[in-house]
C-alpha positions as CSV (number, residue, x, y, z in Angstrom):
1,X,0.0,0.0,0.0
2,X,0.9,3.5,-0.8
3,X,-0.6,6.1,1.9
4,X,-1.4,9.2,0.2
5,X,-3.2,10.4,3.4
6,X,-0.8,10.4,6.7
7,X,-1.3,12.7,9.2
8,X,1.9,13.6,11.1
9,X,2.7,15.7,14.5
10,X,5.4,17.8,14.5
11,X,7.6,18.3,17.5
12,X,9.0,21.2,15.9
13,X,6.0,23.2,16.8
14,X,6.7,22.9,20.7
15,X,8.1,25.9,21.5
16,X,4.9,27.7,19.6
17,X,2.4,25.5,21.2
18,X,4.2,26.7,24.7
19,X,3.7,29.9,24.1
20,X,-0.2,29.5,23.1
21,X,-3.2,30.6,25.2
22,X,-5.9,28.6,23.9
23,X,-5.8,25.4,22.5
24,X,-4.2,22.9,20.7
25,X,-1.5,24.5,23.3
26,X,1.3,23.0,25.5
27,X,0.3,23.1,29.5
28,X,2.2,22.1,32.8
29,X,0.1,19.8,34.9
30,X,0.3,20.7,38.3
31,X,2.3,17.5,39.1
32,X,4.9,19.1,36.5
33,X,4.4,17.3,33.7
34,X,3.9,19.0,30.6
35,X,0.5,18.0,28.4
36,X,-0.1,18.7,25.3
37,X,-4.2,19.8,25.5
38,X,-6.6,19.9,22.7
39,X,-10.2,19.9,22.3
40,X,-10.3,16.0,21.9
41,X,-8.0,16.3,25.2
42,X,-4.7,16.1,27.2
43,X,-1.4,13.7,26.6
44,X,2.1,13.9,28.4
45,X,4.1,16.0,25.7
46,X,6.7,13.1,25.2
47,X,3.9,10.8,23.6
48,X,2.1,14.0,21.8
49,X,4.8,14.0,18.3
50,X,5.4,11.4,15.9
51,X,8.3,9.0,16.1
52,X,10.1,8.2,12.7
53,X,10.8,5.1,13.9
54,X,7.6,3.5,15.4
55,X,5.6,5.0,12.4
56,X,8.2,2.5,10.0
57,X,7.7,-0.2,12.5
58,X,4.3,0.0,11.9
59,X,4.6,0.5,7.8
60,X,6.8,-2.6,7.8
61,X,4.4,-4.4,9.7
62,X,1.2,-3.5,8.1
63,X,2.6,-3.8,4.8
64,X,2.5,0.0,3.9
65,X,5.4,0.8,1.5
66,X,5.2,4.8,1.0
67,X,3.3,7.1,3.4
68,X,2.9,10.5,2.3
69,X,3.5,13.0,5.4
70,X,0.9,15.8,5.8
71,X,0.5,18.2,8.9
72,X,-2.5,16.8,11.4
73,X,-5.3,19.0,11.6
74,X,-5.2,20.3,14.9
75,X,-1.6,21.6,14.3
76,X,-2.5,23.3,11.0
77,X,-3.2,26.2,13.3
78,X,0.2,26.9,12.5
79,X,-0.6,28.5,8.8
80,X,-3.4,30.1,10.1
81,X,-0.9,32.7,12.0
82,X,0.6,36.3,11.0
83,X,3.5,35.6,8.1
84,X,5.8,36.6,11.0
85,X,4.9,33.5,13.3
86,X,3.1,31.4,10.3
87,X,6.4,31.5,7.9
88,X,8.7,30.4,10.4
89,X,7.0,27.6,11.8
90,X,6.1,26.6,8.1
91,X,9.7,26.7,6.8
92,X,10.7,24.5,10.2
93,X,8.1,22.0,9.5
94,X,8.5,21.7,6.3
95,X,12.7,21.0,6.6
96,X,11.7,18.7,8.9
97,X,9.6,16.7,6.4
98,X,12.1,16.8,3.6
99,X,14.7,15.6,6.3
100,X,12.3,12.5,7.2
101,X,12.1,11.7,3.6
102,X,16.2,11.9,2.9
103,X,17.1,10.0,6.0
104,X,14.7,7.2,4.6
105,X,14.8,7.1,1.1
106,X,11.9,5.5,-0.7
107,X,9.5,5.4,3.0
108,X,8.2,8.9,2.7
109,X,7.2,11.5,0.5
110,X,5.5,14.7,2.2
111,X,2.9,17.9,1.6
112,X,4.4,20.7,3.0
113,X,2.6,23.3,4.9
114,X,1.9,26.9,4.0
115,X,1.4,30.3,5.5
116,X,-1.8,30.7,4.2
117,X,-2.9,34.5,5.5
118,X,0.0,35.7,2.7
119,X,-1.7,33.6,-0.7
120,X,1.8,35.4,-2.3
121,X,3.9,34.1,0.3
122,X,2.3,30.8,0.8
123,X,3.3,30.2,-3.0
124,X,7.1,30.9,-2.2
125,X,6.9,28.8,-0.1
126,X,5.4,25.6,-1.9
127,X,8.0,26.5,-4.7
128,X,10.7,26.6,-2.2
129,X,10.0,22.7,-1.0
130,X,9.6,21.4,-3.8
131,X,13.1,21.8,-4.7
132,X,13.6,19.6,-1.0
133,X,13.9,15.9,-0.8
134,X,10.9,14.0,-0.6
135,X,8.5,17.1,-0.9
136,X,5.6,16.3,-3.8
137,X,3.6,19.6,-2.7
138,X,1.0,21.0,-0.1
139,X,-2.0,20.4,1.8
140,X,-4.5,23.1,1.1
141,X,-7.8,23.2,3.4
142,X,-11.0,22.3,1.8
143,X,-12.5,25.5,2.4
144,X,-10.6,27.6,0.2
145,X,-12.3,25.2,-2.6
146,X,-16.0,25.4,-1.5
147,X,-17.2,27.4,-4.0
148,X,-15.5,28.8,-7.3
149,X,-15.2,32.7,-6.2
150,X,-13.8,31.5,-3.0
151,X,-11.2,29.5,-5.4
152,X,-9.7,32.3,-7.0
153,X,-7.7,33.1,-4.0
154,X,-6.1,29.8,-4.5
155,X,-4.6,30.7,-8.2
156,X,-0.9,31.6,-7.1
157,X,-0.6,27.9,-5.8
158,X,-2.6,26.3,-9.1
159,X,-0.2,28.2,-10.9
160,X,3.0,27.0,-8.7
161,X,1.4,23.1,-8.7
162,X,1.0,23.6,-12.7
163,X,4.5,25.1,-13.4
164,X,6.5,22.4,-11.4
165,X,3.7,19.2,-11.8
166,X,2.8,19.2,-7.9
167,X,0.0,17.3,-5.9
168,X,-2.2,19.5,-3.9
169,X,-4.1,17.4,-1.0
170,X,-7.1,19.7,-0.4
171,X,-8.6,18.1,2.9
172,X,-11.7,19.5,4.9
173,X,-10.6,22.5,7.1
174,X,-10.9,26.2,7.5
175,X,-9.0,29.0,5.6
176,X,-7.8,31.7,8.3
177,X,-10.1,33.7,9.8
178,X,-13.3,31.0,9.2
179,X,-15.3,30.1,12.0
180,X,-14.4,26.3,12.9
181,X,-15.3,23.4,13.4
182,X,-19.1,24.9,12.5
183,X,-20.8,22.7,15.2
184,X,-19.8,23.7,19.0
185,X,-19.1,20.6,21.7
186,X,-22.4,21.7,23.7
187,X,-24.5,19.7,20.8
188,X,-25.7,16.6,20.7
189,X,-24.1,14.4,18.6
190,X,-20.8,17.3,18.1
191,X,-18.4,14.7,17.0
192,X,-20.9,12.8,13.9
193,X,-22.0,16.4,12.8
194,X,-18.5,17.8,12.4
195,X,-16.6,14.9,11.2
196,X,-19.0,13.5,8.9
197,X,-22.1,15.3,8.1
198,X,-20.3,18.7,7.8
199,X,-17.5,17.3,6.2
200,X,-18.9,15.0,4.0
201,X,-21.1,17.8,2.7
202,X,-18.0,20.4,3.1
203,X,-15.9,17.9,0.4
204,X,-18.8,17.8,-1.9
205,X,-19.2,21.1,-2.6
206,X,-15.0,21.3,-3.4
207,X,-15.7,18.4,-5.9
208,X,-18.1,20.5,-7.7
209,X,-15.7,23.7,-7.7
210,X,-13.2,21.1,-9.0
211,X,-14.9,18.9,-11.9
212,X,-17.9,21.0,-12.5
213,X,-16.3,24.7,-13.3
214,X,-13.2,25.1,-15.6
215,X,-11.2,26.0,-12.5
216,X,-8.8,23.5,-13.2
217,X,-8.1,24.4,-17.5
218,X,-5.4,26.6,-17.0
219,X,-3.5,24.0,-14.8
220,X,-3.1,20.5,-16.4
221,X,-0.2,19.9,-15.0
222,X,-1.5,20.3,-11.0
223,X,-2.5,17.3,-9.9
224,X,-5.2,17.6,-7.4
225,X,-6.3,15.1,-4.4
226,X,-9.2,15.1,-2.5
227,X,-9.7,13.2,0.5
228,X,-12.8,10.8,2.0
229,X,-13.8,9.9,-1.7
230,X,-14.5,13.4,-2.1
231,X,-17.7,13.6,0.0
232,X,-21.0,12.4,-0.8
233,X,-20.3,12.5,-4.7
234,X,-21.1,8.8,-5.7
235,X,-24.1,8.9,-3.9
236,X,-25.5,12.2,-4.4
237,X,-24.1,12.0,-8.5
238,X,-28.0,10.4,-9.8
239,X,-29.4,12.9,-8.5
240,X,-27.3,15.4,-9.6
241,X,-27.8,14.3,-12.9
242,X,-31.5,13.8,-12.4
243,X,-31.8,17.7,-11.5
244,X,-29.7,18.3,-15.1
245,X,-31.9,16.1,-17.2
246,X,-34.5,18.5,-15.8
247,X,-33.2,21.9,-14.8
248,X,-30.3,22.4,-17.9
249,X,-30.7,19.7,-20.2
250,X,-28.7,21.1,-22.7
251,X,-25.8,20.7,-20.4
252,X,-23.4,17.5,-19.8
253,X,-24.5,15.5,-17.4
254,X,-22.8,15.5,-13.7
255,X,-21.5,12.1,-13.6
256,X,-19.6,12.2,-17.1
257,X,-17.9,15.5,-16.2
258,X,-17.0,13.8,-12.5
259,X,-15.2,10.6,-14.6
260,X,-13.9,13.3,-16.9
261,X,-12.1,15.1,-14.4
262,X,-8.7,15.1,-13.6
263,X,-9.3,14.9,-9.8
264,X,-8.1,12.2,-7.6
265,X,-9.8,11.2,-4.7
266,X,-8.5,9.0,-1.5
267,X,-10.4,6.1,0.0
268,X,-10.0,6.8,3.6
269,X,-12.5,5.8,6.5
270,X,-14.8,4.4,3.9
271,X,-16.3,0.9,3.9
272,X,-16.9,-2.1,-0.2
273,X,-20.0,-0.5,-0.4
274,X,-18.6,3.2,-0.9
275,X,-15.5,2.1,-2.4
276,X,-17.8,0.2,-5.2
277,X,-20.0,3.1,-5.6
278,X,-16.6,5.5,-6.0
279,X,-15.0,2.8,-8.5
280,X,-18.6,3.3,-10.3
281,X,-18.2,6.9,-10.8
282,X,-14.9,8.5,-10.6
283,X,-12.7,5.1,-12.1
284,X,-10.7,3.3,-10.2
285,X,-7.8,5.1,-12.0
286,X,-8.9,7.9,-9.9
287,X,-8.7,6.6,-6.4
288,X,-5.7,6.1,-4.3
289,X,-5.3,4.4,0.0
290,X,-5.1,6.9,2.8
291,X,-5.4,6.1,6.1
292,X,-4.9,9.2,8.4
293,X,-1.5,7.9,9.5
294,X,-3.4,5.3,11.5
295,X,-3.0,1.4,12.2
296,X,-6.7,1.3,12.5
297,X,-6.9,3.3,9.1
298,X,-4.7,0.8,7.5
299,X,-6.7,-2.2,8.6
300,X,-10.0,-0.6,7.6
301,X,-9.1,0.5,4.4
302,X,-7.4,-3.0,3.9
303,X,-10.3,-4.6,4.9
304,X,-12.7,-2.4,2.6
305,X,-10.5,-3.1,-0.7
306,X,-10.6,-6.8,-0.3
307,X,-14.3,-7.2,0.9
308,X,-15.3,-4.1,-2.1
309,X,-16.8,-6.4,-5.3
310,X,-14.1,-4.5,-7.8
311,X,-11.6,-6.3,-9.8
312,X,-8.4,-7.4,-8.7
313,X,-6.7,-4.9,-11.2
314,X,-8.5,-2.4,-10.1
315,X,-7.6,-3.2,-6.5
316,X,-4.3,-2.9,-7.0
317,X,-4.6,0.5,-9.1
318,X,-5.8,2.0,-5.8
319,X,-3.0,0.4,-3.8
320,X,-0.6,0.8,-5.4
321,X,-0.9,1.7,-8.9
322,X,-2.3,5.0,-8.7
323,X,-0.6,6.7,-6.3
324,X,2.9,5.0,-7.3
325,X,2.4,7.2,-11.0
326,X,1.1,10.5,-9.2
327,X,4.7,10.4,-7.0
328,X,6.6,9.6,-10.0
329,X,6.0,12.7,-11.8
330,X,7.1,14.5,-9.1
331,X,10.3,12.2,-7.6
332,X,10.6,10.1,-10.5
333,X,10.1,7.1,-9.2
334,X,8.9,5.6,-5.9
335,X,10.2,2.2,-4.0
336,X,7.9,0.3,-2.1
């Protein structure tokens, strides 16, 4: 398996977390041990960062060749900070990255974070890394996608992506300055509405910016990822085209533009039954693993390919295939 989705935790980001007065933020309990405390809540800061080590353990065991490094979500707070505080921190994750991918070659590949209140900047930047080792390009938050004026903003790093044939992981999350997550912990069910309803809905929306509006013309080199088989789209595609035969029958219908699109999308936290219904309308030329960087995530996505009633070509297309072509252009070539 190749993991185009795996989260990672910086420890580079201490010293800012420290300094933090509201959360994700770095605490000292009153028994002197430092905690790292976020709204899902509290771990002793030596078990809070990634280790290379146990994360390869775990690869080797689970049979996961590549995993492609991206910033978790609760440290992406990090771009969301003035370019004084947000370019640093970037520019220290982001060596940090590379550095995991040169020390073991053909393990890693990585998106690199970007200091996204500066659109100008934040394109430096991706340029920047992808001159490093092992850098492929950046995660972008889904929000900057939702719609095709709020795309615009994103042009600088189309252009970038276009001009030097980079991946751009657009997962659900805020630009800076939205208001986030959109459902507070005080209501029932917090946890189901944020981090599927919302964001299953959230995704579907940037699949229609994507495949649905020429956004994506001027940049056919950019190739563009989008996570949790980009929301609701194989199940909410008949009636999309339903509303077409009806509404704008003159236009192409829904599901041929989704299958014509040059969007990927990953299969993570999905069960067969999605995964068929994905293979069905995007092509299982278009779907790669991810796993959010957990053992659980491997297992389950594992599971979900073998049980899913697709061919055994197209299993290994999303294994392996897939995501082992996307890396090439950009590395050219990928062990595993």
């Amino acid at each position: 398996m190749i993991d185009i989705h795996a989260h990672w935790k910086p420890a580079e980001v201490a010293d800012a977390l420290r300094a933090r007065d509201r959360e994700p933020r770095v605490l000292v309990r009153p028994d002197g041990v430092e905690v790292l405390k976020t709204r899902m809540g509290e771990e002793p800061l030596a078990e809070a960062f990634d280790d290379v080590a146990y994360h390869i353990q775990r690869m080797d065991r689970q049979g996961v060749s590549v995993s492609v490094l991206s910033l978790l979500g609760s440290f992406c707070w990090i771009e969301a900070q003035p370019l004084a505080v947000s370019g640093p921190l970037c520019r220290r994750v982001n060596d940090r990255l590379s550095a995991i991918c040169a020390e073991n070659p053909g393990r890693f590949a990585a998106f690199a974070a970007l200091p996204l209140t500066d659109i100008d900047a934040a394109a430096v930047e991706l340029e920047r890394v992808m001159a490093l080792p092992g850098m492929i390009g950046a995660q972008l938050p889904g929000n900057l996608f939702l719609t095709r004026a709020d795309a615009e903003a994103a042009r600088p790093l189309l252009a970038v992506a276009d001009r030097l044939k980079a991946v751009l992981f657009i997962h659900h999350g805020p630009r800076p300055g939205d208001s986030f997550p959109k459902v507070g912990g005080e209501t029932d069910n917090a946890r189901r509405r944020n981090g599927t309803l919302d964001m299953q809905a959230s995704l579907s929306s940037v699949m229609v910016t994507l495949c649905l509006t020429d956004l994506l013309a001027e940049y056919p080199d950019a190739t563009v990822v989008v996570h949790n088989l980009g929301g609701n789209i194989p199940y909410e595609v008949e009636r999309m085209d339903h509303r077409c035969l009806l509404d704008t029958p003159q236009e192409e219908l829904p599901s041929a533009r989704f299958r014509k699109a040059r969007v990927f999308v990953d299969c993570n936290s999905f069960g067969p039954r999605a995964i068929e219904a994905a293979v069905a309308v995007y092509g299982a030329d278009r779907i790669v693993c991810g796993t959010d960087g957990s053992a659980f995530g491997v297992d389950w996505t594992r599971n979900a390919l073998e049980e899913a009633r697709i061919g055994a070509d197209e299993r290994e297309m999303i294994l392996v295939g897939n995501a082992a072509g996307m890396l090439g252009r950009v590395l050219g070539g990928v062990a595993g």
